[in-house]
ZAMARGU-4260 file (C-alpha; in steps of 0.2 Angstrom, whole numbers, plus 5000, padded with zeros to 4 digits):
<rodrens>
0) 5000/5000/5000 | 5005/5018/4995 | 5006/5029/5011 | 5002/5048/5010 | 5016/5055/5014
5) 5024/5073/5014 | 5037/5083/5024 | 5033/5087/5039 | 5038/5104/5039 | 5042/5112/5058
10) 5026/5124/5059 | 5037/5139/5073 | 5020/5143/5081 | 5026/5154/5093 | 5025/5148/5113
15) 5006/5148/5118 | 5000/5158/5134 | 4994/5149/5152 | 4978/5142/5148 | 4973/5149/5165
20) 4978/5160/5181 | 4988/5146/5188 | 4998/5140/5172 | 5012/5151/5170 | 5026/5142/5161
25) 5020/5142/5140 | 5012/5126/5134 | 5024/5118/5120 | 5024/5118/5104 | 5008/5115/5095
30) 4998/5111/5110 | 4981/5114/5111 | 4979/5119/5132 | 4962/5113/5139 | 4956/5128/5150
35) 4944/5128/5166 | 4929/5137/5162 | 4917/5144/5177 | 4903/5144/5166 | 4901/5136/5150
40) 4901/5147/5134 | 4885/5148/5124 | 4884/5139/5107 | 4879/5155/5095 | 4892/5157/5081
45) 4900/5172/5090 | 4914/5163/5099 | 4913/5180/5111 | 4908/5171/5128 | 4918/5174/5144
50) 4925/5156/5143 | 4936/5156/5128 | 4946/5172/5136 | 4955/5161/5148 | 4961/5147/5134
55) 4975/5148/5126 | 4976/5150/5106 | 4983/5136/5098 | 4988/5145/5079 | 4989/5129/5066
60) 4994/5131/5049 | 4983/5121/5036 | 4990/5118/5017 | 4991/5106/5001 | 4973/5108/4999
65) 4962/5117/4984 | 4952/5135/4985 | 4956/5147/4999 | 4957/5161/4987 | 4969/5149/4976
70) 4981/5148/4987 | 4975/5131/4994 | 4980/5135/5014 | 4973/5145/5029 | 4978/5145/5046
75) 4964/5139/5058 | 4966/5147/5078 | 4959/5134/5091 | 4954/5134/5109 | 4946/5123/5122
80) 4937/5123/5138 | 4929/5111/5149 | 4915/5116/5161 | 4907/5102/5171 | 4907/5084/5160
85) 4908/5093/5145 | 4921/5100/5134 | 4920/5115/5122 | 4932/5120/5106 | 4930/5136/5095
90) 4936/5134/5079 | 4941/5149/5068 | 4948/5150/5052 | 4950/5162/5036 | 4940/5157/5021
95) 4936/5171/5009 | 4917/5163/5002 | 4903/5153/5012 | 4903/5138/5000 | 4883/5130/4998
100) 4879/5128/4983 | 4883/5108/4984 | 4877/5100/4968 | 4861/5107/4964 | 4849/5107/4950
105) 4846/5120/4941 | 4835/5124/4928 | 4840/5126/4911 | 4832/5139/4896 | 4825/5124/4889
110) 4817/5120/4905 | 4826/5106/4908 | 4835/5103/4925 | 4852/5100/4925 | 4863/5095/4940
115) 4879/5106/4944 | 4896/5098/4946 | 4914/5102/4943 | 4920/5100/4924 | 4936/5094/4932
120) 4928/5080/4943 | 4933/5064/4938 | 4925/5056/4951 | 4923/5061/4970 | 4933/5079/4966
125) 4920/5092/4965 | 4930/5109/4969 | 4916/5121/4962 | 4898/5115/4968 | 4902/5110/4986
130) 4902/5116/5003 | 4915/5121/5016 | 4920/5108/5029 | 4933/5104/5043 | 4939/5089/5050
135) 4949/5084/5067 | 4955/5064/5070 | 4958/5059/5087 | 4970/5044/5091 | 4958/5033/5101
140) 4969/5025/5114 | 4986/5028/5108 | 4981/5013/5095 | 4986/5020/5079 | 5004/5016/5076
145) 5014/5031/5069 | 5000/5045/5073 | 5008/5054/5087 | 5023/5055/5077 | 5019/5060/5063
150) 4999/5067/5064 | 4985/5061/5053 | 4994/5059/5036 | 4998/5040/5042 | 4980/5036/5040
155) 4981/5042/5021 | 4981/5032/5005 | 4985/5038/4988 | 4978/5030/4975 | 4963/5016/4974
160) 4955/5022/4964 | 4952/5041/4971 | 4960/5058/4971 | 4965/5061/4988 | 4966/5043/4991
165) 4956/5033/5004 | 4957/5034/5025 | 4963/5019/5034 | 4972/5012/5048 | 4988/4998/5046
170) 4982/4984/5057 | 4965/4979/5063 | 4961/4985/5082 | 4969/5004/5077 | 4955/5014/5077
175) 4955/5035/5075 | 4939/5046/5081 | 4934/5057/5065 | 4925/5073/5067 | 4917/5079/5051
180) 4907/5096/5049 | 4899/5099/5035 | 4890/5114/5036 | 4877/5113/5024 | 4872/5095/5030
185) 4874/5094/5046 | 4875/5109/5053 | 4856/5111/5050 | 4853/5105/5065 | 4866/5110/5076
190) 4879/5092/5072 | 4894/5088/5069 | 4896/5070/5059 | 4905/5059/5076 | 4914/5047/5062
195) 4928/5034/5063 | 4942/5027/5053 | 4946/5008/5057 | 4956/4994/5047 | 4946/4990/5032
200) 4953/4992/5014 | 4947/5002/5000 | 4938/4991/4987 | 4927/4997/4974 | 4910/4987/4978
205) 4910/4980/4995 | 4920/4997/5003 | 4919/5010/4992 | 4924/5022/5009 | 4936/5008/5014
210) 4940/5012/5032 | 4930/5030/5035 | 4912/5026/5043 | 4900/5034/5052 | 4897/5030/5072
215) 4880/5021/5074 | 4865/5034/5071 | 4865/5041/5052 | 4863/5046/5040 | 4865/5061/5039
220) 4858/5064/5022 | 4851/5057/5006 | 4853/5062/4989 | 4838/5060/4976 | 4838/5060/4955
225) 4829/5068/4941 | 4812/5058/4940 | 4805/5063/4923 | 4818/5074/4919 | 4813/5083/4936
230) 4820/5084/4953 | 4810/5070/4966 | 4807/5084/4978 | 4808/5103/4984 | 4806/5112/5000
235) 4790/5114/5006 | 4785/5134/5000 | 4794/5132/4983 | 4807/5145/4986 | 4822/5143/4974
240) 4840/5145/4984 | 4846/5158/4971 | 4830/5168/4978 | 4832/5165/4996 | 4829/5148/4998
245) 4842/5135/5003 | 4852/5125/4995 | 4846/5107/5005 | 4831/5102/5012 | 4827/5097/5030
250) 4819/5080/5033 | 4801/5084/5034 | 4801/5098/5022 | 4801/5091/5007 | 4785/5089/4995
255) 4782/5081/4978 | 4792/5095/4965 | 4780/5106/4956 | 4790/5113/4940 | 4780/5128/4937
260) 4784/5137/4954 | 4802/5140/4945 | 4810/5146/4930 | 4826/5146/4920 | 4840/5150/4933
265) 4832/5143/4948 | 4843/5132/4957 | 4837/5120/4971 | 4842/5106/4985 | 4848/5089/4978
270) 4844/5081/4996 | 4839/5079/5010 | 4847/5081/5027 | 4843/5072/5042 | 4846/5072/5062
275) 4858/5062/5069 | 4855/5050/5084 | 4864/5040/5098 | 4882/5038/5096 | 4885/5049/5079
280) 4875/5063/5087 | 4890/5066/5101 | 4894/5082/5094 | 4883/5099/5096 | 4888/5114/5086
285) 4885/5130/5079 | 4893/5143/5067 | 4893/5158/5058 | 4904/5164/5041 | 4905/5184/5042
290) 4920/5194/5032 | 4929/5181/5027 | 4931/5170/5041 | 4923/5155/5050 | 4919/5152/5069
295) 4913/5135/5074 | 4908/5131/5090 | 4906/5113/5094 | 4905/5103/5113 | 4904/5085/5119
300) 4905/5074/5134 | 4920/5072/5139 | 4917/5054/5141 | 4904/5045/5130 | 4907/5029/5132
305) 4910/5024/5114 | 4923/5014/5108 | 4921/5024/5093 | 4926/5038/5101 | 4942/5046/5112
310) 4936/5047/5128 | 4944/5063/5137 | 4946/5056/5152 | 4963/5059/5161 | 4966/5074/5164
315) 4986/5070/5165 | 4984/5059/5148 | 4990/5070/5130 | 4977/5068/5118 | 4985/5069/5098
320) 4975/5073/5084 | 4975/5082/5068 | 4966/5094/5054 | 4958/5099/5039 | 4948/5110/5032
325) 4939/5111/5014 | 4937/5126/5005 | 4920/5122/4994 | 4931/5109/4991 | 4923/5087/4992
330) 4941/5081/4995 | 4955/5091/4989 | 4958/5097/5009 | 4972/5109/5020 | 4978/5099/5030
335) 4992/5101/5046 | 5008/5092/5042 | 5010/5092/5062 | 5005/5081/5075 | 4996/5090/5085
340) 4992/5089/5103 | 4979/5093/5118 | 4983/5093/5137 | 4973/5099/5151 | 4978/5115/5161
345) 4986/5106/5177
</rodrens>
């Protein structure tokens, strides 16, 4: 098997501040500092709460990947806070558009419906109609061989079939916990996709996602065709999302699709989107794109109990992860060349 690989360039990020009063000394290098928070910060987009003025900022620079104004990189600024059983992160990054127009239909002169996608797409590489995404992966018990040398890279497999390549672990019984936001699916209802990457190989029929699967509780969406030359359904009021509709449809608002509420131009959803439950529904969120820059924020238990996911629950343990981001991009993502790391304000 071909490994991803790439240099793994020395990133410099400058020492990071105490993560509260009573840390002093600077956290190390690409440390992400848990702080205490005394009350929990309010998830609304606006990242402004009291909370996130005692964490730390962990500065990470993401590249290699397509869009960001052409330059294919951003540098995403993290922090983290726990309050009670939970734990908080606000995620912020530079993106210059609000990517959401993923793959709809739109209607032709003709008044026939066509569906948008990338001219450059040859299969699973839309960088035109998509939406904006990030990702973080999570070493779930230390288990992945290489990781927390060498950061998520070690899970990635050129090749097979795919630009990009396909995600998977070395040996069975490595397993990595895969947060996935995709903001115009799952941030509809306040989600983040809890995912995981585990040992299977790619292969075209049986594993088309080879190891990359979704905790027990999807889907999260559903995709429809033309029936009749015609979207299977719209959302319920008929509004196209080039005249201030949206760009997917929320379970329990799509109706059967009446042609003659829209007219040449008009482009509207190509699925549906739907709630999450039980184990893939871990992680709540919520976000805003203004001037050119994202703010996520996203909680979770710290424990969940899922062997599908990294349980924070040593607060003397170093947790490793890594990240991406996708710039209205399906694959082609920025990613940190670095092992990054997360440790709890002692």
């Amino acid at each position: 098997m071909q490994i991803r690989t790439k240099l793994f360039i020395a990133l410099g990020a400058a020492s990071l501040a105490a993560a509260c009063s009573s840390v002093n000394a600077p956290a190390p290098a690409n440390t992400l500092v848990v702080a205490r928070a005394a009350t929990a910060p309010v998830l609304d987009g606006n990242g402004n709460d009291a909370a996130w003025s005692a964490a730390a900022p962990l500065n990470v620079k993401l590249g290699g990947g397509a869009n960001f104004g052409g330059t294919g990189e951003t540098t995403a600024t993290l922090k983290a806070v726990t309050s009670g059983d939970m734990i908080y992160f606000l995620i912020q990054y530079a993106d210059p558009t609000q990517s959401v127009r993923r793959g709809p239909y739109q209607k032709q002169t003709d008044g026939s419906w066509k569906k948008l996608s990338d001219p450059g797409d040859k299969g699973g590489d839309d960088n035109l109609y998509y939406e904006d995404k990030w990702a973080l992966i999570w070493n779930i018990d230390n288990s992945v061989a290489g990781f927390n040398e060498n950061g998520c890279a070690v899970l990635c497999h050129l090749g097979e079939g795919k630009p990009f390549g396909n995600k998977y672990t070395s040996k069975e019984g490595e397993l990595a916990d895969m947060w996935h936001m995709k903001s115009g699916r799952n941030g509809v209802f306040g989600q983040v996709d809890d995912q995981y990457v585990d040992a299977t190989r790619y292969d075209a029929k049986n594993a088309p996602n080879a190891g990359r699967k979704g905790d027990p509780g999807g889907p999260d969406y559903k995709g429809f065709s033309l029936v009749n030359g015609k979207p299977e359904f719209m959302n319920k009021g008929a509004k196209a999302a080039t005249a201030g509709g949206t760009y997917f449809i929320k379970d329990g608002d799509q109706v059967a699709f009446d042609d003659s509420k829209f007219k040449a131009g008009d482009e509207v959803s190509s699925y549906v989107v739907f709630k999450l439950l039980g184990d893939r529904a871990d992680l709540q969120s919520a976000y805003r794109w203004q001037d050119g820059k994202w703010t996520f924020e996203v909680a979770r238990k710290l424990v969940t109990g899922s062997k599908y996911d990294v349980q924070f629950n040593d607060p003397a343990k170093t947790y490793y992860f890594g990240m991406a981001a996708f710039d209205n991009a399906q694959v082609r993502h920025a990613i940190s060349y670095d092992a990054l790391k997360m440790e709890f304000a002692k």
